[in-house]
Backbone as a printed PyTorch tensor [residue, N CA C, xyz], in Angstrom:
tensor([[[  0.8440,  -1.1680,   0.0000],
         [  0.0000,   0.0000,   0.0000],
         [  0.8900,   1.2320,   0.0000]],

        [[  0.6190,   2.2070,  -1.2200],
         [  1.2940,   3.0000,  -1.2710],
         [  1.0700,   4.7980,  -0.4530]],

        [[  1.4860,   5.7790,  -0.6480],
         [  1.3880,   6.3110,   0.3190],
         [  0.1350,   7.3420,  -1.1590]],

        [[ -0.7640,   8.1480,  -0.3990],
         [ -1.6190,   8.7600,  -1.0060],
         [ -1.1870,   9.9800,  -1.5340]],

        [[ -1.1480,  10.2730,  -2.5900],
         [ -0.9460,  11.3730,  -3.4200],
         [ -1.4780,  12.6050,  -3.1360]],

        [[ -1.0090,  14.0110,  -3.4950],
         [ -1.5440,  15.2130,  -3.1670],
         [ -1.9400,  15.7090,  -4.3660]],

        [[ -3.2520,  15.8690,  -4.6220],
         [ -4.1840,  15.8030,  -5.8230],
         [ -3.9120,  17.5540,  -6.1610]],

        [[ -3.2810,  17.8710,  -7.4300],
         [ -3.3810,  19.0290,  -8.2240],
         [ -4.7200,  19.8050,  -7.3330]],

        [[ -4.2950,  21.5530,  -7.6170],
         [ -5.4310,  22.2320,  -7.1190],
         [ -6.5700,  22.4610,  -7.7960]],

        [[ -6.6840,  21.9580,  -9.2740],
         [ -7.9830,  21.6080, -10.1160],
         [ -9.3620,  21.1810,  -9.1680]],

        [[ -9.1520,  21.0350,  -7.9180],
         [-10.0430,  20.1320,  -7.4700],
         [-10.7420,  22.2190,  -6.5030]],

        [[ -9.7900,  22.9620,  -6.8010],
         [-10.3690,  24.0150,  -5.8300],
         [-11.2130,  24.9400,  -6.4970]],

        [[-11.2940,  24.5870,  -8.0550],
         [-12.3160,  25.4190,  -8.7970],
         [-13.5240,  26.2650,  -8.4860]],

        [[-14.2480,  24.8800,  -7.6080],
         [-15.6300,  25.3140,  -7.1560],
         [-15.1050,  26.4320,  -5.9170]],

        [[-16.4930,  27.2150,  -6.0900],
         [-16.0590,  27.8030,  -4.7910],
         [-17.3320,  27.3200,  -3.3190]],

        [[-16.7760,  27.2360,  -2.4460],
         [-17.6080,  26.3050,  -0.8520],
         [-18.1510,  28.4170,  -0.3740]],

        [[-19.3910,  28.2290,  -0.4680],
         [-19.5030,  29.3160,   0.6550],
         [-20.1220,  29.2640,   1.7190]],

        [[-19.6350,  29.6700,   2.8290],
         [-20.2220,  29.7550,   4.4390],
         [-22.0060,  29.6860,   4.1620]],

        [[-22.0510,  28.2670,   4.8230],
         [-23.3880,  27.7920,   5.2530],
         [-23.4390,  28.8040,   7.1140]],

        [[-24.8950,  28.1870,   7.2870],
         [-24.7370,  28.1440,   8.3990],
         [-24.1300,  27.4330,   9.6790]],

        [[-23.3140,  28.0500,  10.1920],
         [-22.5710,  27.9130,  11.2890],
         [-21.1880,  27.6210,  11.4270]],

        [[-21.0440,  28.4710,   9.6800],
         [-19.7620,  28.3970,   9.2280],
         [-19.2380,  29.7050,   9.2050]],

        [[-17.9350,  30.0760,   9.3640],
         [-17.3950,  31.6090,   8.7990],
         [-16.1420,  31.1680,   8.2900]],

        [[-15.8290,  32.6600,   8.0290],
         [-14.8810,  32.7760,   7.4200],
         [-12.9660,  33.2290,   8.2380]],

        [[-11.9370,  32.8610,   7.9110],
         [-11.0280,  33.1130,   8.8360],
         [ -9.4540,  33.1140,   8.0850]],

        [[ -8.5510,  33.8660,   8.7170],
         [ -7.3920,  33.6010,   7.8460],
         [ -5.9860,  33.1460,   9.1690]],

        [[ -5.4970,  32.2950,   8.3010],
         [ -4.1830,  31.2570,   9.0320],
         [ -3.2670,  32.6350,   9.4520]],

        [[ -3.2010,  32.2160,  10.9960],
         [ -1.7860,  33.1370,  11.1160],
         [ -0.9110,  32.3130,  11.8260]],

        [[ -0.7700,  31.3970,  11.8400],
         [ -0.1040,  30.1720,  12.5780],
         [  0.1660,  28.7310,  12.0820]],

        [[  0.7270,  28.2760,  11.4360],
         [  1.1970,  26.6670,  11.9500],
         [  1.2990,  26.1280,  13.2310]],

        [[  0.8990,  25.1200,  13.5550],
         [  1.4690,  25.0610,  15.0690],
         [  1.6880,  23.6830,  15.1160]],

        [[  1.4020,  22.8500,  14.3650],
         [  2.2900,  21.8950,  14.0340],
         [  1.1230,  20.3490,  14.2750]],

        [[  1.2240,  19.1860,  13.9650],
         [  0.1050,  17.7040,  14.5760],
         [ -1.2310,  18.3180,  14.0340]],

        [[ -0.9520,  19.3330,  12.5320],
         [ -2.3890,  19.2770,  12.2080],
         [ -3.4650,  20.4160,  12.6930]],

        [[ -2.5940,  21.3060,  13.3660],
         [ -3.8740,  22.0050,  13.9830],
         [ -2.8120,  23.7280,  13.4800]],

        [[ -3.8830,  24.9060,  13.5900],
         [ -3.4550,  25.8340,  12.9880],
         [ -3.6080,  26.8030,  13.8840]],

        [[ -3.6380,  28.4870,  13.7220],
         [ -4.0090,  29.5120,  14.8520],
         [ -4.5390,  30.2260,  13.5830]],

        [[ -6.3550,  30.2110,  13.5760],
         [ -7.0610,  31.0440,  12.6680],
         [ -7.9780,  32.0850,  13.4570]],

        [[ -7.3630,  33.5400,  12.7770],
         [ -8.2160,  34.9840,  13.2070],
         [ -9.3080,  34.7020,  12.4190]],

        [[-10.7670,  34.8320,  13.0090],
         [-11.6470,  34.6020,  12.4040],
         [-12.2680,  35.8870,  11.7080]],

        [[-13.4530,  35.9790,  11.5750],
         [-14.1800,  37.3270,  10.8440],
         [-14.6010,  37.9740,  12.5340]],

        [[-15.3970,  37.0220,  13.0430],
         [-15.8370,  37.8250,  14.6190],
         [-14.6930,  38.4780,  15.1210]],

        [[-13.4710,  38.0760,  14.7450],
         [-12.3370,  38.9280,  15.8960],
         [-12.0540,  37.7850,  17.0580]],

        [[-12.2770,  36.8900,  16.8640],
         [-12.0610,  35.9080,  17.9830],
         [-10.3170,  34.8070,  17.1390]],

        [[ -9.4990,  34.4180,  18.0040],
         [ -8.5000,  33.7390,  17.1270],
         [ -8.6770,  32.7770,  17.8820]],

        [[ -9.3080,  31.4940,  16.6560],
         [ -9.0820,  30.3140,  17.6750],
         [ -8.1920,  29.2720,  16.8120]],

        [[ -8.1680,  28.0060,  17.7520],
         [ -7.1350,  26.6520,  17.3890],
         [ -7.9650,  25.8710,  16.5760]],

        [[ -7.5090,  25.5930,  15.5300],
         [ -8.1900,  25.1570,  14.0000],
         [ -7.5880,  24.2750,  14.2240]],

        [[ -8.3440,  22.3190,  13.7820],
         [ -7.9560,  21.5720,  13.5350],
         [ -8.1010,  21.0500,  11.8430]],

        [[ -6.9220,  20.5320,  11.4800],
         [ -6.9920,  20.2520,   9.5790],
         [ -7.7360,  19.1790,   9.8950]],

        [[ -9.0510,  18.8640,   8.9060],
         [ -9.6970,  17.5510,   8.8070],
         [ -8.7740,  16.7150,   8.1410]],

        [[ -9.3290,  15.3840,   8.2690],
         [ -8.2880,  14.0950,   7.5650],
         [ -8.8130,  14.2240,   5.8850]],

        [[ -9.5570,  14.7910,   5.4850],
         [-10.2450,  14.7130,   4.2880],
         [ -9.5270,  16.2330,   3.6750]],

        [[ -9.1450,  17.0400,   4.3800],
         [ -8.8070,  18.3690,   3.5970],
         [ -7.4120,  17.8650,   3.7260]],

        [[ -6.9650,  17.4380,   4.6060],
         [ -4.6540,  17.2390,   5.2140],
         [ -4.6980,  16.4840,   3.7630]],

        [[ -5.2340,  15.7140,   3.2890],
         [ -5.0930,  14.5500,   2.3260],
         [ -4.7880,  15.4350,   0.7620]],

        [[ -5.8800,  16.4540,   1.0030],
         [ -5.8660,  16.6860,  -0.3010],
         [ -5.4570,  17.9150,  -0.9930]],

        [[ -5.2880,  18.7410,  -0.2120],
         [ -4.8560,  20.5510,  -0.1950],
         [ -3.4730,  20.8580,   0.8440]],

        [[ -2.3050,  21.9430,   0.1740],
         [ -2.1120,  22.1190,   1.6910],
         [ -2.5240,  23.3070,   2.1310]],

        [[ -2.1830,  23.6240,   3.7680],
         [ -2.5780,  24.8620,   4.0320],
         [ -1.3800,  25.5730,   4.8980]],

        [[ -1.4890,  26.8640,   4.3390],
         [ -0.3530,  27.6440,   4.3090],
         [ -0.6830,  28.8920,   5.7200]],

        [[  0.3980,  29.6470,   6.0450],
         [  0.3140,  30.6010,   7.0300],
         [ -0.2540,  32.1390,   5.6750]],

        [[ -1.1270,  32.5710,   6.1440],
         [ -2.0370,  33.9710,   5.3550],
         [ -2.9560,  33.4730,   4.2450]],

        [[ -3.3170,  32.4900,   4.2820],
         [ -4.3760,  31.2990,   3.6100],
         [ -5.9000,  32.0350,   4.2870]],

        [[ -6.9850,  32.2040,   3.4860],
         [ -8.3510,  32.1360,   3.8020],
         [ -8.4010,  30.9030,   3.8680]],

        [[ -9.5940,  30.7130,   4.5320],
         [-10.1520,  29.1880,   4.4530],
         [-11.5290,  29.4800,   5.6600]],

        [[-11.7710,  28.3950,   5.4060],
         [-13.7620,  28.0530,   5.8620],
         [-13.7340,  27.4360,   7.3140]],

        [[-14.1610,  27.8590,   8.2170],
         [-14.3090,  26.9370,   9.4890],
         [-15.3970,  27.0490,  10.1340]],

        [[-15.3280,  25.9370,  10.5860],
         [-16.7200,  25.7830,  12.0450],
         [-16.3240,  25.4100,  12.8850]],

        [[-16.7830,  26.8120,  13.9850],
         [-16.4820,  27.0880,  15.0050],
         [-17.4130,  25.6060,  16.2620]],

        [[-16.8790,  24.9570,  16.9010],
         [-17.2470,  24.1530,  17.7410],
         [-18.0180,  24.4220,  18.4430]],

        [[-19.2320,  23.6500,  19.0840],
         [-20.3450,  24.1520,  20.0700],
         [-19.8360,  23.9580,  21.0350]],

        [[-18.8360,  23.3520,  21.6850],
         [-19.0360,  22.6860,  23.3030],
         [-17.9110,  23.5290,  23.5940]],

        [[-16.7590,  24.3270,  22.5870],
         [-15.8460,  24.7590,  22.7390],
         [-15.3550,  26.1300,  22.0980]],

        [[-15.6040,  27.6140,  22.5480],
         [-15.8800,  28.8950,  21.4930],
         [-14.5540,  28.8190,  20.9260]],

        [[-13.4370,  28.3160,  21.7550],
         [-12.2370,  28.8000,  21.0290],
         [-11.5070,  27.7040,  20.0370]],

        [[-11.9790,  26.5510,  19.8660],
         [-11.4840,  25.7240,  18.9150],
         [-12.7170,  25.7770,  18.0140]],

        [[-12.1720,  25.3200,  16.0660],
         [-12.5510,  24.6950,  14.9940],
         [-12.1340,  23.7940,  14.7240]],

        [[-12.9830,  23.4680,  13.1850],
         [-12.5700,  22.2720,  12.1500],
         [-12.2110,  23.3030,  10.9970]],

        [[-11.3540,  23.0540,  10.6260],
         [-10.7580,  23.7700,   8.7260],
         [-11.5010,  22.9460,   7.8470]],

        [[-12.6860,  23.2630,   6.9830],
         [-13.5440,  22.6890,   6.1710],
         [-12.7210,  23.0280,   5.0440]],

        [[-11.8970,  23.8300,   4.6820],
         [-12.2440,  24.2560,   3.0610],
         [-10.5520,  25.6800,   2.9230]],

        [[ -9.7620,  25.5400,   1.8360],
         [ -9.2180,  26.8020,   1.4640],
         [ -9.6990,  27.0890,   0.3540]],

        [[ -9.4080,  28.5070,   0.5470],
         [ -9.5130,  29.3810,  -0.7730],
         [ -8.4510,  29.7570,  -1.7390]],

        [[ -8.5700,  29.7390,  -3.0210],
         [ -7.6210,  30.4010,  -3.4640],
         [ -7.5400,  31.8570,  -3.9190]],

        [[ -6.2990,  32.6940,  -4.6570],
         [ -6.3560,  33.5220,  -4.2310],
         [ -7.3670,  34.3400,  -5.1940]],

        [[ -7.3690,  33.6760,  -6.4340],
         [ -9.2260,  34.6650,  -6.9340],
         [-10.4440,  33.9910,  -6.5110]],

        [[-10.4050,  33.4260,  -5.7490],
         [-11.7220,  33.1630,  -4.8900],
         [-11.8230,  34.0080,  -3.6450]],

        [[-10.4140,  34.3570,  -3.0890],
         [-10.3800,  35.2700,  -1.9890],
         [-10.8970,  36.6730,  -2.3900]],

        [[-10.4070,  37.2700,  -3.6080],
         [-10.9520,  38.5600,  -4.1870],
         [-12.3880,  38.3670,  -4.4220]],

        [[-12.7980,  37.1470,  -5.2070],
         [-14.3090,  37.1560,  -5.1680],
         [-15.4460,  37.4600,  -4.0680]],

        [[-14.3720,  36.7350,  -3.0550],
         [-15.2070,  36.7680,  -1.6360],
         [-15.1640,  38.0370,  -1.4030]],

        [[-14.3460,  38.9020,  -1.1030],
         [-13.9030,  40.3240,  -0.8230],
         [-15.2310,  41.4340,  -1.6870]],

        [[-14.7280,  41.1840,  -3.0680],
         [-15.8920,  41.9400,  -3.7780],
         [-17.0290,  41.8480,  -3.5610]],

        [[-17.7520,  40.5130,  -3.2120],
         [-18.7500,  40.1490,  -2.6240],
         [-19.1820,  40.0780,  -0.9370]],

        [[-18.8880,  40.7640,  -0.5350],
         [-18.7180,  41.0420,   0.8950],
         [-19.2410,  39.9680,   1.7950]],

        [[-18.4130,  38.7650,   1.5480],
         [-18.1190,  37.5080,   2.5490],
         [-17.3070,  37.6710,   3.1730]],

        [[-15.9910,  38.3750,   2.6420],
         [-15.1380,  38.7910,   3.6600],
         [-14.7070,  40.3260,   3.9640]],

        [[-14.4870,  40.7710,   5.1850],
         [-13.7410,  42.2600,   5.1520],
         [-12.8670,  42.4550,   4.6050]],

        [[-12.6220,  43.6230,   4.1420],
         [-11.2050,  44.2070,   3.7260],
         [-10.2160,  43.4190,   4.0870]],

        [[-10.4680,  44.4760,   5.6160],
         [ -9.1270,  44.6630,   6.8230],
         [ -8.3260,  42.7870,   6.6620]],

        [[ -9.5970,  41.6670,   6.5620],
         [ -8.7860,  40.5650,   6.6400],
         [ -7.9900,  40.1430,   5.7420]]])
């Protein structure tokens, strides 16, 4: 069994937009075993964990947008659903999903 491949970014075409109980947030941290330090849109910075389904197939970088949901049992941890790239980030911007300032 060989080890799993990191699939071209062809796969980031579509663009994912914030359902409910999702926002929006940008990486200011690595921190290493998978988990990240994402400033969200609320102004809150919490500890982002990479799903096994996104680590597999994207990577994710420090000043990266990307999609999270924020945990119920816990305000200051997520899950990383989703990155953006960077004309999906302007799209979002023009379309006021995301602020400026982020």
């Amino acid at each position: 069994m060989g080890k799993r491949k990191v699939l071209s970014e062809e796969e980031l075409k579509e663009l994912v937009l914030p359902g409910p109980g999702e926002m929006l947030g940008r990486v200011i941290k690595l921190l290493g075993s998978d988990h990240i330090l994402v400033q969200c849109v609320d102004g809150k910075t919490r500890l982002g964990r990479i799903r096994g389904k996104l680590k597999r197939r994207i990577w994710v970088r420090e000043g990266d947008v990307v999609l999270i949901a924020p945990w119920d049992f816990k305000d200051d941890r997520c899950d990383v659903l989703w990155r953006y790239t960077i004309a999906q980030v302007d799209w979002l911007k023009e379309n006021g999903y995301l602020p400026k300032e982020l």
